[in-house]
N, C-alpha and C positions, 0 to 999 in steps of 0.2 A: 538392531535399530528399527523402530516403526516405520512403513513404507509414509513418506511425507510426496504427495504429488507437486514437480516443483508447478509454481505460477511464475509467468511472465506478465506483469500489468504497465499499461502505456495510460500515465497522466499527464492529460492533454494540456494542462492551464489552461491560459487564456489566450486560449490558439484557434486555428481551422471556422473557415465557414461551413455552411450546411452542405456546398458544393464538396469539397475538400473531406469535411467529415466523410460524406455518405462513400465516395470515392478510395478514400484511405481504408472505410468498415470492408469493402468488397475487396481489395486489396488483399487485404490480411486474412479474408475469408475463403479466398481462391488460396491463397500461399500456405495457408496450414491443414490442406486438406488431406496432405499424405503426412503431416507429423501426429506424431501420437504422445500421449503420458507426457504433454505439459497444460494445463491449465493456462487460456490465453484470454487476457482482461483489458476494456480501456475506459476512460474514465474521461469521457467529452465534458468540456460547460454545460451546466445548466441547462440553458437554450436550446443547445443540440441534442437533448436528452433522446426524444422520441423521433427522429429524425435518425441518428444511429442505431436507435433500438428497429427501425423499422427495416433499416439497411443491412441489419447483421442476421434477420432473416433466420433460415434453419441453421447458421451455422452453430457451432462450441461456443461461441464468442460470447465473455461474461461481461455485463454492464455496471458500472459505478459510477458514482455519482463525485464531485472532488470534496463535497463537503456536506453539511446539512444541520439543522438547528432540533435541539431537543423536545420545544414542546409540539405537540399534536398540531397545534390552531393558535389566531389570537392576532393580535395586534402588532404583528413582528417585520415592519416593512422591508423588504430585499431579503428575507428568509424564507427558507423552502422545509419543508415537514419530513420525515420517516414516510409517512404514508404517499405522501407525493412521487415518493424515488420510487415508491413500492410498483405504484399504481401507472409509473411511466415505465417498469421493465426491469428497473435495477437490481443487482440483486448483491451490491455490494456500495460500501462507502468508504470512501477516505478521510482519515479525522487526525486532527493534529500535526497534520503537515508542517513542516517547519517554516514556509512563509509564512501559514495559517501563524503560526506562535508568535513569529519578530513582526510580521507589517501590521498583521491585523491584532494583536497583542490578545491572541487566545493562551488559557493559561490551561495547565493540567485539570485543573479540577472543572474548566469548562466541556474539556474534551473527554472527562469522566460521563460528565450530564450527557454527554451525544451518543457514548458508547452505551449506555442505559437505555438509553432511546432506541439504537439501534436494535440491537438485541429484545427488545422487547418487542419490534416493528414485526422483527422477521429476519434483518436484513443484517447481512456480515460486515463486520468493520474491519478496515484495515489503519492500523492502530499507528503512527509513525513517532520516534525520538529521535533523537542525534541531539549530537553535544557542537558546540564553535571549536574555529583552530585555536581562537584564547582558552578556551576552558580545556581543549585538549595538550596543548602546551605546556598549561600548569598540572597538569596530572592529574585534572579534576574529571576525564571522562565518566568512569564506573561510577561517580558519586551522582552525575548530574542523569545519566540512565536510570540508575536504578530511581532517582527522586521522581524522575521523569513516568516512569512505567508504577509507582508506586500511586501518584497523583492520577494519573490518566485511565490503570486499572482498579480503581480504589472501591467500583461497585461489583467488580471479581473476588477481593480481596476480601469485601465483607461477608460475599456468602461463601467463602473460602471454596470457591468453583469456578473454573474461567469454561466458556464456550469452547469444547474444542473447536467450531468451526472459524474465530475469531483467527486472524493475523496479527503478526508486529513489522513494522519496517523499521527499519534502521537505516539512515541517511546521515550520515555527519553531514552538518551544515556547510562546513568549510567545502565540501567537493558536492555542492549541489549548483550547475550549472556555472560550475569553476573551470571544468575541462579537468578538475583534480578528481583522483578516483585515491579509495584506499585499496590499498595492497590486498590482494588478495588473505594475507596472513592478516594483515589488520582487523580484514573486515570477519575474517573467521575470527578473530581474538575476542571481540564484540559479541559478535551468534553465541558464544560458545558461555557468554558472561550473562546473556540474556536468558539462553535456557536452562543455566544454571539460576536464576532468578525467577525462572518459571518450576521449578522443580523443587525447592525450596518453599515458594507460598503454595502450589497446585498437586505439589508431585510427579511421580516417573511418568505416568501416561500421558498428563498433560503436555509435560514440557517434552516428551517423543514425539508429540501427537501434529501439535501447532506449528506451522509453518514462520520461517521468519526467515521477510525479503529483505535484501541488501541493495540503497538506492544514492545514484550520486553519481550522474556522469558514466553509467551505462554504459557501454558503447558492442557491438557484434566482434569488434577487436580483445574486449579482455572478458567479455562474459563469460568463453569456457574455462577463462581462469580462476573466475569468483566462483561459478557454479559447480567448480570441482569441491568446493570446500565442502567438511561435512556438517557442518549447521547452516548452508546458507540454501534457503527453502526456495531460492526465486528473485525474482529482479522486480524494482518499480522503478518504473524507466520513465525519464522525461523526456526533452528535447528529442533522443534518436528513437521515441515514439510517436514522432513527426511524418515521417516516411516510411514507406512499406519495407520500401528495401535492408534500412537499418532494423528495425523493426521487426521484419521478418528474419533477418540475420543473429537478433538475439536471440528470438524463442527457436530458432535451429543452432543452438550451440553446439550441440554435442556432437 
């Protein structure tokens, strides 16, 4: 199996002041300095962008942004550029978040346009699906993933080539700040469907190659039990990417 570096990424929403941010960046920058071989990511507001970038200093510590809009420029009021995240440090994006999909009613083929953008910027997308407990109940998971990952990598798909450095998260909606988590075997059941979907449009390298996070209620208590599985590439952690403590308690799983 291809060596896959796992990541640990903390998506902040709409959380922490600048006090708070900069505080939390030094935190986690003193706490991982004796861990090695995990990839450690957060992903402030907007606002906070250059204020954390400025905080996390010489450390590892990789920068994302929670979102961002496809065109270059333009008339796009409350929207931020590829080039903007560029140009304030980031060196990654989160897209298609599943609040992004229900409150703000972004659809796949929106979150295709950003991953085009991205990729084109420079900048790595981390790519998110999950299915509802209704759609999961009715036995509709696998149909509404693969629609999902079908729509949202649609500009992979056409040059029949994905970025290896691209990500996917995987978050069932249902255990996103539920306190529900899936089982470790769930969430392996999922990885294991998704790089079987990446291996199928992209092939062996690809789908060895790309990492894929498992996100939903986190916690430093069952991490080493998700990250034992052998498709799950990494955690994207919300809420217990709040605090150092927890925080730092994930990306020390092991």
């Amino acid at each position: 199996m291809p060596e896959r570096t796992p990541m640990i990424a903390g998506n902040w929403k709409m959380n922490l002041g600048l006090k708070e941010s900069r505080d939390l960046v030094k935190s986690i920058a003193e706490g991982i300095k004796a861990m090695g071989d995990v990839d450690v990511l957060v992903a402030p507001p907007f606002i906070n962008i250059p204020a954390v970038k400025s905080a996390i200093g010489k450390s590892n510590i990789l920068l994302a942004a929670q979102n961002m809009y496809h065109e270059k420029s333009g008339a796009y009021t409350g929207e931020v550029a590829p080039q903007m995240l560029l140009e304030n440090g980031c060196t990654h994006v989160i897209l298609g978040h599943s609040e992004r999909r229900s409150i703000f009613s972004e659809t796949s083929e929106m979150v295709n346009k950003r991953v085009e953008a991205a990729i084109k910027a420079g900048l790595i997308p981390i790519v998110c699906i999950g299915e509802t407990i209704k759609e999961r109940e009715a036995g509709k998971t696998f149909d509404i993933l693969g629609a999902q990952l079908e729509g949202s990598l649609a500009y992979f798909i056409a040059k029949e080539s994905i970025s290896l450095s691209a990500i996917i998260a995987y978050e069932p909606v249902w255990a996103i700040g539920t306190g529900l988590t899936a089982t470790p075997e769930q969430a392996q059941e999922v990885h294991k469907f998704i790089r079987a979907w990446l291996k199928d449009r992209f092939g062996g390298e690809s789908s060895g190659t790309i990492r894929i996070l498992y996100g939903g209620s986190v916690k430093p208590e069952n991490a080493p039990d998700l990250m034992s599985m052998p498709d799950i590439d990494g955690a994207l952690v919300g809420g217990a990417s709040l605090t150092a403590a927890s925080f730092l308690g994930i990306i020390n799983y092991k």
